[in-house]
N, C-alpha and C positions, 0 to 999 in steps of 0.2 A: 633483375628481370627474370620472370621464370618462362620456363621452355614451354614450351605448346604441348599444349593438355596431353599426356597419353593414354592408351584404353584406361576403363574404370577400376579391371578387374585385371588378372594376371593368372594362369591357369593354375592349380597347385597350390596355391594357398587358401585354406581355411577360411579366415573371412574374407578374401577379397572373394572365393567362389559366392559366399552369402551375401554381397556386399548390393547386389541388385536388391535380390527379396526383401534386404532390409531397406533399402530404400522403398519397397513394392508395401514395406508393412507400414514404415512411417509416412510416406504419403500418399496415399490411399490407391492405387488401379490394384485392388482384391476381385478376386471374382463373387464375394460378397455384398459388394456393394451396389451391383445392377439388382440383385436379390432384393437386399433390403430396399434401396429404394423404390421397388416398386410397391411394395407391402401394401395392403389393401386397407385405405382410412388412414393411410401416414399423411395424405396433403400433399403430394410431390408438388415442389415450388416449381414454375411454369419459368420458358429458359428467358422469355423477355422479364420475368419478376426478378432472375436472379441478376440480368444483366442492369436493370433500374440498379438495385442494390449495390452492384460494383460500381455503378457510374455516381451514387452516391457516395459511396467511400472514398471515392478519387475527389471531389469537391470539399468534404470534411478533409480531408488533408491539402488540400490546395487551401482552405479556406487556413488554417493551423500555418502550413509551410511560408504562404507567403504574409502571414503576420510577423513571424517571427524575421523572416529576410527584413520585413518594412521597418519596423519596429526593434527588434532586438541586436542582429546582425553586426558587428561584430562578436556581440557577449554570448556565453554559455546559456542561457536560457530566457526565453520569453517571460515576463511578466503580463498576464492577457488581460488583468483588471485596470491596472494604468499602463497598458500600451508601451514598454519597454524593456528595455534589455536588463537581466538581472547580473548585475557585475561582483564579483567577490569583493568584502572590502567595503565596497558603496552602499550596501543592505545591510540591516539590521542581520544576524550572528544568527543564522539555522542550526548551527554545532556541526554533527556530523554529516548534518544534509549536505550541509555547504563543502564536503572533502570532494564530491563528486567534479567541484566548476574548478579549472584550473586555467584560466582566463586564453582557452585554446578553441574557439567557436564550437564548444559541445555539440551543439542540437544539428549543425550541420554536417559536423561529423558522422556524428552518430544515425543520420539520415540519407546517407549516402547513397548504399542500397538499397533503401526503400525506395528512392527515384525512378530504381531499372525495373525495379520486381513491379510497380506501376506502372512501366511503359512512359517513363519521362526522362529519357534519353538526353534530350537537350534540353533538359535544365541539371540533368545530371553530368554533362559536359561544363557544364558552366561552375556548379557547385565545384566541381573538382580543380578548378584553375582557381576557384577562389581559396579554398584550403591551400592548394601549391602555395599563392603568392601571399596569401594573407595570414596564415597561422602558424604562431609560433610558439614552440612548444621547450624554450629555455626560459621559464618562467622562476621567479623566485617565490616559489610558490605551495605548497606543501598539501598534496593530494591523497587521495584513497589509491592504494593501488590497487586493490576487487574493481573499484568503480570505471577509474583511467583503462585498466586491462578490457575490461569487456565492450567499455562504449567509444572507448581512442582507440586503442590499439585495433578492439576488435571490430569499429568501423573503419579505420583506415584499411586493415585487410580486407574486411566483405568490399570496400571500394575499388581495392587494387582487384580482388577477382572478377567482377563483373568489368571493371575497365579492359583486362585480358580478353576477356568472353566478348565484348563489343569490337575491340579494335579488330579481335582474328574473322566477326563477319563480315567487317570490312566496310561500313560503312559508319560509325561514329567512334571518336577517340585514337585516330590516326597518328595523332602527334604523341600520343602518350607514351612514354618510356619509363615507365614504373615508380614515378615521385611519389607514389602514396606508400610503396613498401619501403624507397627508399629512407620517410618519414616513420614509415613503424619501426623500422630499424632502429632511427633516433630514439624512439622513446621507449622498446625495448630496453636497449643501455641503460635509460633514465630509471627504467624501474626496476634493474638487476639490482641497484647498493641496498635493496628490501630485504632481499635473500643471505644479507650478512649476518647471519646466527650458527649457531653449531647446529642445531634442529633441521635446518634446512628451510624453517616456515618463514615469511617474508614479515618483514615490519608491516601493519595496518599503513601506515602510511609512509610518504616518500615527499621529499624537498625536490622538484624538476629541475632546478640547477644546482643546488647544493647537495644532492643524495639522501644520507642518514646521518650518520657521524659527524660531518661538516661542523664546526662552531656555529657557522650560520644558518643550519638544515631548520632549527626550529622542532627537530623531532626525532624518532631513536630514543625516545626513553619509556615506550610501550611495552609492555610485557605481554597482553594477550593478543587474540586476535581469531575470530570467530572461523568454524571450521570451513563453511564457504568462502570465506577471503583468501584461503591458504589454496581450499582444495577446488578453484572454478577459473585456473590457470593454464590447463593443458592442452585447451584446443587452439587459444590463440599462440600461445607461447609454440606449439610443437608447430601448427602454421607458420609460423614465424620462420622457424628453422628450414620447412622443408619448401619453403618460397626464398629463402637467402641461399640456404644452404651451411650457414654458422650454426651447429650445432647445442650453442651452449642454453640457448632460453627453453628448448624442450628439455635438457638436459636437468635444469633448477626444478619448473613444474613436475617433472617426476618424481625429485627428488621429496618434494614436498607431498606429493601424493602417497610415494611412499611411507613417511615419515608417518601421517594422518591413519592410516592403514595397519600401521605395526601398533599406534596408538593405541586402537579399536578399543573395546569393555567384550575381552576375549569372551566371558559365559555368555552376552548378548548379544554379538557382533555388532553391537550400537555405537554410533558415537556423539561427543557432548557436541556443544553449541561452541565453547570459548575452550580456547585450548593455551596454555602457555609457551608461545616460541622458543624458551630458552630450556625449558625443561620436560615438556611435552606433558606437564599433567593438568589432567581438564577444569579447569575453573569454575564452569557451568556443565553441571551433571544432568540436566535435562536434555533430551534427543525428541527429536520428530524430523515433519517432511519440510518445514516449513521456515521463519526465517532464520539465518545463522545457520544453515547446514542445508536449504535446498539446492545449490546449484553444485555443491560439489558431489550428490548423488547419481544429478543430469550429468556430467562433466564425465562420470567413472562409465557409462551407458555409450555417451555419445564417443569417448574418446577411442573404447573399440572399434565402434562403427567406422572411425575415419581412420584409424593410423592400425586397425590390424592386429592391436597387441592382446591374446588371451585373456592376461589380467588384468582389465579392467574389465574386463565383464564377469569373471572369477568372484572380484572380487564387487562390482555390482550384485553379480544375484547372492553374495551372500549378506549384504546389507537388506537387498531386498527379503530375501526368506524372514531377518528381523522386522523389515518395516512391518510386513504381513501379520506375524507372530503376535507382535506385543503391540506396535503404531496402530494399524487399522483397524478400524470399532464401527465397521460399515452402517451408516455413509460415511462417519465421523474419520479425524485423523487425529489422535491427541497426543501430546507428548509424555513422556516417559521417564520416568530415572534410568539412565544408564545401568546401575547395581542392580536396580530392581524396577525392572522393566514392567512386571506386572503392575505396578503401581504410578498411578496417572500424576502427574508432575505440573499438570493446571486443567480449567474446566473451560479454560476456552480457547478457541484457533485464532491462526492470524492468516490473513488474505492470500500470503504467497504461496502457501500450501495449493492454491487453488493450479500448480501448474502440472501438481502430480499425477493425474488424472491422464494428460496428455503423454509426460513418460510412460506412464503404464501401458499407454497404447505402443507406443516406440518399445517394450518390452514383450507387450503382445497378450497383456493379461488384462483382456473388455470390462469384464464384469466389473471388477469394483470399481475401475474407470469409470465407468457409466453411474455409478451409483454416487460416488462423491461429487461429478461431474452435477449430476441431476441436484443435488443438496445445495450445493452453491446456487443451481439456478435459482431453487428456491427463495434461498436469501435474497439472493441480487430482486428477486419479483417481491418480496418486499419492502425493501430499502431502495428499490431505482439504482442501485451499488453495492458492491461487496466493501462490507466496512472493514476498515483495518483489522481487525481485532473482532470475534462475535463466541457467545458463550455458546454452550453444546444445547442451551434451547433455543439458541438463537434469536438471543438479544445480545443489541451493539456492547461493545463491549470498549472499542476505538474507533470512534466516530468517523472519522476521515477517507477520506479515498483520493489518491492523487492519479487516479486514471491508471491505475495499474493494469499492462494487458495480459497479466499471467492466464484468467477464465477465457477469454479472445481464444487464445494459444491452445488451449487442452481443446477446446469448440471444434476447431479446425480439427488439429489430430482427430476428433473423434468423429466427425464426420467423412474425412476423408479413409476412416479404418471400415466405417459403418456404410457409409452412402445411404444413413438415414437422414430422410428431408428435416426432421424436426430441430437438428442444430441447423439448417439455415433458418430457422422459426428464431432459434435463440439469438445467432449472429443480429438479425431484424431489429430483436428485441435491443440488445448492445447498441446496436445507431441510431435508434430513435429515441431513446434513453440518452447519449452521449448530444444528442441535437437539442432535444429538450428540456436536459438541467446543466450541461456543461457547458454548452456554447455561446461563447461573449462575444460582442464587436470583435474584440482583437483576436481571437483563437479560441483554446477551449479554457476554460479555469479546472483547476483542482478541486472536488468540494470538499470543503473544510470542516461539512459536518449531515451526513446522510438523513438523520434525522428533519433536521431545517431545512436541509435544498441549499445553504450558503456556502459560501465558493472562497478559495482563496487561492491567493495571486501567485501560481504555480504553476507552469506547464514543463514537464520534465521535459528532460529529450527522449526518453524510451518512451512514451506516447508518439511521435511518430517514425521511431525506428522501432514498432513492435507492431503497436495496436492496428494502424492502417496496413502495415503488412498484412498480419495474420486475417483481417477482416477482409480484404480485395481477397488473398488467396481461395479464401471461404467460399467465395461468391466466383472465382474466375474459373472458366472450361480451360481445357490445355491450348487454347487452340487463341486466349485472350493473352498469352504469357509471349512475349518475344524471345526465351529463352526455359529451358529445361530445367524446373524445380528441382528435377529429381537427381540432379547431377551435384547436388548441393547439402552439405547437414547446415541446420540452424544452433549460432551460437544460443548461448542463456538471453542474451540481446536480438539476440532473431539476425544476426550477420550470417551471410552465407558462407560458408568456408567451400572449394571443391573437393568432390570423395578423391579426385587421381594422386591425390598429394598422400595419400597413401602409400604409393607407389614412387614417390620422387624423394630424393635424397635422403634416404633412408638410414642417416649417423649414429642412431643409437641400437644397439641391442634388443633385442626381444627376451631379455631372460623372466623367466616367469618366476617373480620373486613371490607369489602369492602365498604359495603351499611349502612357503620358508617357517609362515607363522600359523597354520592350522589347516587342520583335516580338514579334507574337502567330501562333502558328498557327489559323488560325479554323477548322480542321478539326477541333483541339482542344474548340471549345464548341459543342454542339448546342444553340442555342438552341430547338428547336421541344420541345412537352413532352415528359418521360420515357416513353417507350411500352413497357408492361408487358407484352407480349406477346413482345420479345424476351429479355424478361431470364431466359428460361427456356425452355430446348429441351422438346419435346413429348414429352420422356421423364420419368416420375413419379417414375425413381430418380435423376436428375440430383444432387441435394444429396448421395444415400448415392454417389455414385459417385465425387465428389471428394473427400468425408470415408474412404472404404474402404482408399486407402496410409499414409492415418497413424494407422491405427487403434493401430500397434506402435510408432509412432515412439519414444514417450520409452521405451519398454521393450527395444528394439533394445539390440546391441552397441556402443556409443558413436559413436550416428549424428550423422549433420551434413550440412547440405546441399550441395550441391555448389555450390568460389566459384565464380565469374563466369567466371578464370581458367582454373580446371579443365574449366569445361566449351565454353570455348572451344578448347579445345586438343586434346579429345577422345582419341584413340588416338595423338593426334602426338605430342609431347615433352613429358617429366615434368612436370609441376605442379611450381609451386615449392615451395622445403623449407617445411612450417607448423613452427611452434615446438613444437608438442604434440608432431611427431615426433622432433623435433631430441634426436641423441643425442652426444655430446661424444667416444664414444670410437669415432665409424663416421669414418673416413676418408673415406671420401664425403660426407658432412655436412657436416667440415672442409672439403673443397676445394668446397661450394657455399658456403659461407659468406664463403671467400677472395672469390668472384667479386663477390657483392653485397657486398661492402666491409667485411665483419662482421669485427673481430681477434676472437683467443679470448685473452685474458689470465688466466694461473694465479694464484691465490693463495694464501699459504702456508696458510692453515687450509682449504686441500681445494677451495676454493670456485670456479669462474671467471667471468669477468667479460668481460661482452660490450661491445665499445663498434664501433658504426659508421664509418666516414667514407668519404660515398658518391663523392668524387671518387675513390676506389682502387674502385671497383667498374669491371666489365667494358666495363659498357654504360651507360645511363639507366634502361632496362629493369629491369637487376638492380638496381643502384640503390633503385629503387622498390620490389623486392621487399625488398629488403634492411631497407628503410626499415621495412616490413609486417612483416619476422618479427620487427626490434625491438620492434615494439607490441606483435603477438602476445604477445612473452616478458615482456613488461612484466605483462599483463595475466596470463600463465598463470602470472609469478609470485606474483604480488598474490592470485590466487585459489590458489594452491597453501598460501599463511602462512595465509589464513583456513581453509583445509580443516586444517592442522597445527593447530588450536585446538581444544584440547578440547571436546564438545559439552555443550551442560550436562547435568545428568541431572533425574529428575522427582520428585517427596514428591507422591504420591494419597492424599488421605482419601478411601478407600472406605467407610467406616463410616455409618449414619445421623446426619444426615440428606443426607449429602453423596454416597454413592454415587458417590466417582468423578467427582464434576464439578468438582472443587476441583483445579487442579495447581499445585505450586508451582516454582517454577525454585532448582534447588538446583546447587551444585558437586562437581566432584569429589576423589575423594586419589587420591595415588598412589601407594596401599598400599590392600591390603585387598579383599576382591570385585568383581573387576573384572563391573560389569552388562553390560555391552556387551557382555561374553559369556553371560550367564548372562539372558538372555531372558523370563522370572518372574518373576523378580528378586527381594527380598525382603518377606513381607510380614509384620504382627505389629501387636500393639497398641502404645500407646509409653508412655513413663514416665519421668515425670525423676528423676532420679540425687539422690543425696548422697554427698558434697557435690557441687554444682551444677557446679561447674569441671571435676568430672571427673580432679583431678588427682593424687589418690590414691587409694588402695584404698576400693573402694564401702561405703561403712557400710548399704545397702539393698538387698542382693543378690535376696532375696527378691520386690521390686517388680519389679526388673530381668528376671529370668529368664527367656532365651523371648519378651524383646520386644524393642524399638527403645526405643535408651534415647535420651534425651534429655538435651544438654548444654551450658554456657555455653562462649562460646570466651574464651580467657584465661589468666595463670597458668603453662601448663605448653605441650610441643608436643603436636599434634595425635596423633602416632602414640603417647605416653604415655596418655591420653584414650583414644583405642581399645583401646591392651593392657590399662587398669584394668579398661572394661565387658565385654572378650570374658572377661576372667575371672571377673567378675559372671554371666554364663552369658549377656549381652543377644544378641540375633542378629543386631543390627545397633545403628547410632551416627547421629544428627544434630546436630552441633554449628552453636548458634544463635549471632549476631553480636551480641556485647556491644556494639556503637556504636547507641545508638537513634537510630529512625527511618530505618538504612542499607537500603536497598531494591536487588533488583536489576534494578528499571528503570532507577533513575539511577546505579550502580555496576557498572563491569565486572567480572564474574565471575572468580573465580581456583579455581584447584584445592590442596587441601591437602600440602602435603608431606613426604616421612618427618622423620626427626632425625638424620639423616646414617649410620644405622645400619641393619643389614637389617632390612629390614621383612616376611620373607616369615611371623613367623610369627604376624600380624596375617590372620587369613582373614577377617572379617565386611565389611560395604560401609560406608564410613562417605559421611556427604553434608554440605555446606556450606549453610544457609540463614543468607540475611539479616536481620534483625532484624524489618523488617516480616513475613516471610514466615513467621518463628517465631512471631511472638505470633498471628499465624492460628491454629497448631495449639498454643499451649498456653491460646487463649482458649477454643478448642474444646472442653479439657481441661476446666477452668473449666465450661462450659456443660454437658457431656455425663459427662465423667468418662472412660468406657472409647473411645478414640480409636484407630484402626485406620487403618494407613498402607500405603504401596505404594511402595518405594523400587524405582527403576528406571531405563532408559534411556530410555524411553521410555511416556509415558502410555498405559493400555489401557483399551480402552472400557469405559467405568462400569455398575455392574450395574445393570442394566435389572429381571433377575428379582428381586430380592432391592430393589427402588426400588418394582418392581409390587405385593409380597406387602405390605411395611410400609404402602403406599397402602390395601389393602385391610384390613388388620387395623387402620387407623387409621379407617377406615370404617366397619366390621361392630363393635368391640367399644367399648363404652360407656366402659372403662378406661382406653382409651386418650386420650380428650378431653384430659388433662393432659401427656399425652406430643404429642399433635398442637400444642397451644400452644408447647409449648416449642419445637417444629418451626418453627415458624410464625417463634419467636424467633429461633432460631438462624440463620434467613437470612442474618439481619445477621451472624452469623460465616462463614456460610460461604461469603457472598459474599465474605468479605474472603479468601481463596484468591489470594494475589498471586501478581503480573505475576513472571515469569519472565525469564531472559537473553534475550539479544542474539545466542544461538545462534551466536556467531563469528562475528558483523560485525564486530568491529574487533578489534586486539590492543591495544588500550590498559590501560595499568598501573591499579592502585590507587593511591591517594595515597598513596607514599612513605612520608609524614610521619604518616600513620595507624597507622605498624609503629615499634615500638620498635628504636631503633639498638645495643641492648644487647647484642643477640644475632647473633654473625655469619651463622649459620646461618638470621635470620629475614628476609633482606635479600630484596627483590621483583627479579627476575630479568625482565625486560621482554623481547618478539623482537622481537630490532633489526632494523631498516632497511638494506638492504645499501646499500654507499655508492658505487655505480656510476651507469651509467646504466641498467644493467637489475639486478635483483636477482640476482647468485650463482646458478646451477646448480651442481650438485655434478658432481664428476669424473665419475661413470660417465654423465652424461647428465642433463638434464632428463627427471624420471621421467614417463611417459607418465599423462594422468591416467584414474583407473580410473573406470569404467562405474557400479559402486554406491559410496556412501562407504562408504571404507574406515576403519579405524583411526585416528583422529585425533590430534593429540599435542597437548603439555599450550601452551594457552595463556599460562598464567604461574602462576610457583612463588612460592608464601609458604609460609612456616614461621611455625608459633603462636607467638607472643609473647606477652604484656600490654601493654597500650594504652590509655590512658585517652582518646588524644586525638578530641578532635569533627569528624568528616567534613563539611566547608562544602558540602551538595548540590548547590547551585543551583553549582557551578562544576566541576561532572563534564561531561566529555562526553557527551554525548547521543547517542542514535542519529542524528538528523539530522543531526548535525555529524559523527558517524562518516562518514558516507554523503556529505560533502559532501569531508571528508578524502582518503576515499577517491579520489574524481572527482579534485582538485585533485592528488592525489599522480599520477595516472596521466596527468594533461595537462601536468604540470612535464617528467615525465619524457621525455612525448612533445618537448615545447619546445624540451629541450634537446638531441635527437638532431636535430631539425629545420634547428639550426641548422648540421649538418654536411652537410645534400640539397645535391645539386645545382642 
């Protein structure tokens, strides 16, 4: 049980004296902000618009919170397309997703906090008896500990501190006696056998009842483990200690921070992504702000601010002096080689970077905050979402968004540093956006793919232990909070830890090992406090004035920021050749290519093949360049195979009671109504066939006519199936995947292919769904009877008018009470609206062995790897890549067979392993050109 809060500050020390103003700079009461927001043409949002907005964000998480209680509750996380709890074990194999669930009520955990900072008191009394009596956390189970630490641990602590802060005003949580620390305690212990390496770094994962080592652990035989999983332990762990008073969990997190620290790439002060526990050398030599290394940079920032100690902020701003140096390419954020920083290590971002903006406010440095801040918006105002993954012109790059609320996060900081109105414009933007393509009967869905609008069956638990936080905060006056923000740091999870714990049990040391291992510039650290009066010129349009050049940015002509290079060179001499321009048949390309060491080697099927070796280069100079446009081409190959994959396309149940918020991720053929052109695409009610295979002449022509037939795959080829229903009169085809339970979250998508025969005179659209994503719409079938679809390219926004009118005649007429029930029933169908493709993150096959070998023509056609050091250009040039996507081409071909055989799920590749593929294909590559530098 910890003591009753004492002052914040303590006279005579260093940062406890700064300890206000840095809370004054992280959540906003600047004398800045009366300034800016009053700026003349900013729009100040009026205080009943901002309070609608709060009062909507409390309903979006009431709507999110109590599905998951109805529906999910006991398990780790909601399922919002089929309405249930997603259990480890019971679901298809996510890989690494799946390390986060450790069968210990995640989402409610993890949500703890968010209860109070909402002002739901008494359901945040109730949530907490139910963790007491109902979770249990000696699982035989084998977890993330990055994951467990920030969303267990570190919601059991943000729960135990606001339960202190309640029970001491004396009206809710009386009975409390600190069972939630005494719980973090428990799993504390659980996750100390991590830390059994000579390095001090923690194993990636941990067994909750058997440890590491155990025979039965299941795990302990990992070698690496990325620099945020080691180094985004210190605020919960040192919590830990100074709410117990056991010194030993802050004791390890340091140790390991230290470790990370002395690691460093001493001429860069950079560090990699993947570090080796056992021997501390970096495995993955690429550095940014972004996934694998962002939260241990927040972690070195924040842990000053709470616990007092110099070096972390010593040793913060000298990472940041690198981020700035070599990282930031404003607005852009790209990653780096460690060795050699000036040289860019890929050409596109990933979404999590998107929280750096909001550190940099909590650092105190607006400008480029604002400016990356503003870029992301951009995107997201293209895409309706920040896609996983987006290139530097800003195309998808990883189609997905699992509601991530890192851009939320930096919004808040920066309005609250700013008090300019236009991030409550953005916030706006974020909920009605989140209302409009996220939101299902049962909660919100993941979308599975930006591009389409289609959704999969996902709802983490850091969506409502982050995203409704940071959105209410947005939106609330001091005066809506039953309790002081400001008395509070935010974990990486958005957990409130309190600042006094600075000042309590204070067991470790302050020795400042920083300036053990390099010179410090002391001009570098202002120790005196953050002074708020400079961080903003006495101009009220300062924020719109650095947000106003990128206002076009992602819409520009295929913009990019100018490198290092180029704009050192200015009017002087050419910038070096980039790969994007590189064209194979300009002569002058040739002979730049000669110089930086590049051969062109022809090969017979049209292709050529680039291989380096920089001792035949000019200079060292070119050399190095030479070195650059091989990654470049590496990467613009690698992104050129994923833009040649087919996109998937969309199956919308428009019809009641789904209106359009149901998408499902479907495939395509390559025959038949091409949608990608035809924009409308097709719509109709649907109807399944006889016979069911589709493989002869329709004995039910009359059901068919004028709709979307519906049909088994199996039997016969695909393009047979669509000539029997076009001549049934149907106006379009879905054939659903005989293998039960095949899903296209855990199976990569394919497109259907003719029969070796013209297929021009096949004109209807036909689409591929999954077996999961079928029995959505023929459960619907079942439920509702007449079922209305929307085959397309792309999901279109769901009828609103026609959702508003059935609401009211479900209102006003007394007949309708049996029709409203049935509504009510079908949630549970229409939340099941499954998860959709992978949108062209990987080219991975289907299982082979899933397709009958009987048929030559049914044989799965995979896009190879070229077997170079950079992947094949074609003769005329590496094609330049275009500004919008273009026409994308087939992923991979199968032709309809019959199959009886069983697809083993749990042994598909995953997204996350796509995505780790990926990485690991483009640093092989690198590795091995490396070894011909100079």
């Amino acid at each position: 049980m910890a003591p009753s809060a004492p002052p914040p500050c303590r006279a005579g020390e260093r940062a406890a004296r700064c300890r206000r103003p840095w809370r004054l700079l992280a959540l906003g009461l600047l004398s800045a902000s009366s300034v800016l927001a009053a700026a003349p043409g900013a729009g100040a949002m009026s205080r009943e618009e901002k309070r609608r907005l709060g009062n909507q964000v409390l309903e979006m998480f009431d709507h999110a919170y109590s599905n998951y209680m109805e529906h999910a509750y006991p398990a780790d996380e909601l399922m919002p397309l089929t309405c249930r709890g997603r259990v480890r074990g019971q679901e298809p194999s996510r890989g690494d997703v799946d390390d986060a669930l450790g069968k210990f009520s995640l989402t409610l955990i993890d949500t703890l906090d968010t209860l109070v900072v909402l002002n739901k008191t008494k359901e945040f009394e109730e949530a907490v008896k139910k963790v007491i009596t109902d979770v249990n956390l000696d699982n035989d189970i084998v977890v993330s500990v990055f994951e467990t630490n920030i969303r267990v641990l570190g919601g059991l602590l943000g729960g135990h501190s606001v339960a202190i802060m309640l029970k001491e005003k004396g009206e809710y949580m009386q009975w409390y006696n600190g069972e939630l620390l005494h719980m973090a305690k428990e799993l504390g212990y659980k996750l100390l056998p991590a830390f059994n390496t000579t390095s001090g770094l923690p194993y990636p994962r941990v067994n909750l009842k058997f440890g590491v080592r155990h025979p039965e652990a299941r795990t302990g035989t990992e070698t690496d483990t990325c620099t945020a999983c080691a180094g985004t332990l210190i605020l919960e762990f040192a919590a830990l200690s100074r709410f117990t008073g056991t010194s030993i969990f802050e004791e390890y997190a340091r140790k390991a921070l230290d470790f990370i620290w002395e690691k460093r790439q001493r001429s860069s002060n950079l560090v990699g992504v993947t570090i080796n526990i056992h021997t501390g050398d970096w495995v993955r030599k690429d550095s940014g702000v972004g996934a694998g290394i962002d939260s241990y940079y927040e972690y070195l920032l924040k842990a000053y601010v709470l616990l007092g100690d110099d070096s972390f902020l010593e040793r913060f701003n000298t990472h940041y002096d690198a981020i700035m140096r070599y990282i930031s390419q404003p607005p852009l954020l790209l990653d780096v080689h460690i060795h050699k920083p000036m040289l860019n290590a890929r050409t596109w971002m990933d979404s999590l970077l998107a929280f750096f903006p909001g550190l940099q406010v909590l650092k105190g440095d607006i400008r480029p905050a604002i400016e990356t801040h503003e870029m992301l918006y951009q995107v997201i105002k293209k895409h309706n979402f920040l896609p996983e993954a987006f290139t530097t012109d800003f195309r998808v790059h990883w189609a997905q968004h699992p509601l991530r609320p890192e851009f939320a996060e930096s919004t808040y900081f920066l309005y609250k540093a700013t008090g300019d109105p236009y991030y409550l414009e953005v916030g706006k933007t974020l909920i009605e956006n989140l209302n409009k393509y996220a939101r299902v009967p049962c909660g919100f869905a993941a979308m599975k793919d930006v591009r389409t609008g289609s959704h999969e069956d996902r709802m983490d638990s850091f969506f409502l232990a982050e995203m409704f936080k940071y959105l209410y905060l947005l939106f609330a006056d001091k005066e809506d909070m039953i309790f002081d923000i400001e008395d509070y740091i935010f974990t990486t999870e958005a957990h409130l830890l309190p600042l006094w714990l600075s000042t309590t049990n204070q067991t470790i040391s302050k020795k400042n090992t920083t300036t053990e291992y390099t010179e410090l510039d002391d001009s570098n650290f202002d120790w005196t406090c953050p002074n708020t009066q400079i961080l903003f010129p006495n101009d009220p349009m300062f924020a719109q004035s650095i947000r106003e050049p990128l206002k076009n940015v992602v819409d520009k002509s295929c913009p990019r920021g100018i490198s290092r290079v180029e704009e050192s060179l200015g009017s002087g001499p050419k910038p070096p050749l980039r790969a994007r321009d590189f064209m194979a048949s300009n002569p002058e390309h040739l002979e730049i290519l000669k110089k930086m060491g590049v051969s062109l080697i022809h090969l017979k099927d049209g292709r050529v093949q680039l291989v380096q070796h920089a001792v035949q280069a000019a200079s060292s100079l070119d050399a190095e360049d030479g070195l650059r446009f091989m990654q470049e081409m590496i990467e613009l190959s690698s992104q050129q195979q994923k833009e040649q994959q087919l996109p998937p396309r969309a199956v919308q149940i428009v019809s009641h009671p789904f209106f359009g918020r149901v998408v499902l991720t479907a495939g395509p053929a390559q025959f038949g109504m091409d949608l990608s052109k035809h924009k409308a695409g097709t719509r109709g009610f649907v109807a399944t066939i006889k016979p069911y295979n589709g493989c002869s002449e329709i004995t039910n022509p009359e059901a068919v006519k004028e709709k979307i037939a519906l049909m088994q795959r199996g039997q016969c080829m695909f393009a047979e199936k669509a000539r029997n229903i076009q001549k049934a009169g149907a106006i379009g085809g879905i054939v659903i995947d005989d293998n039960e339970g095949s899903s296209s979250d855990t199976a990569p998508l394919f497109q259907m292919a003719g029969d070796g025969k013209n297929t021009d005179d096949i004109t209807i659209p036909m689409l591929f769904l999954f077996n999961k994503e079928g029995n959505i719409i023929l459960d619907a079938i079942r439920e509702y009877e007449a079922v209305e679809v929307l085959l397309s390219d792309k999901a279109k926004d769901r009828d609103l008018e026609m959702e508003n009118m059935d609401q009211k005649l479900t209102e006003n007429d007394s007949h309708k009470q049996n029709a409203e029930e049935a509504a009510s029933g079908s949630q549970d169908v229409g939340a099941a609206s499954e998860e959709p493709e992978e949108g062209g993150e990987s080219s991975d096959v289907a299982d082979p062995g899933s397709l009958s070998p009987a048929n030559a023509d049914s044989a799965s056609v995979p896009i190879s790897h070229q077997d170079s050091y950079v992947p094949g250009t074609e003769e005329a040039g590496a094609p330049e890549p275009a500004c919008t996507s273009g026409d994308n081409q087939p992923q991979e071909q199968q032709t309809e067979t019959e199959s009886n055989s069983k697809v083993n799920w749990d042994n598909k590749v995953t997204p996350m392993e796509s995505i780790l593929a990926d990485w690991n294909e483009d640093i092989e590559a690198f590795e091995m050109m490396e070894k011909d530098e100079l």
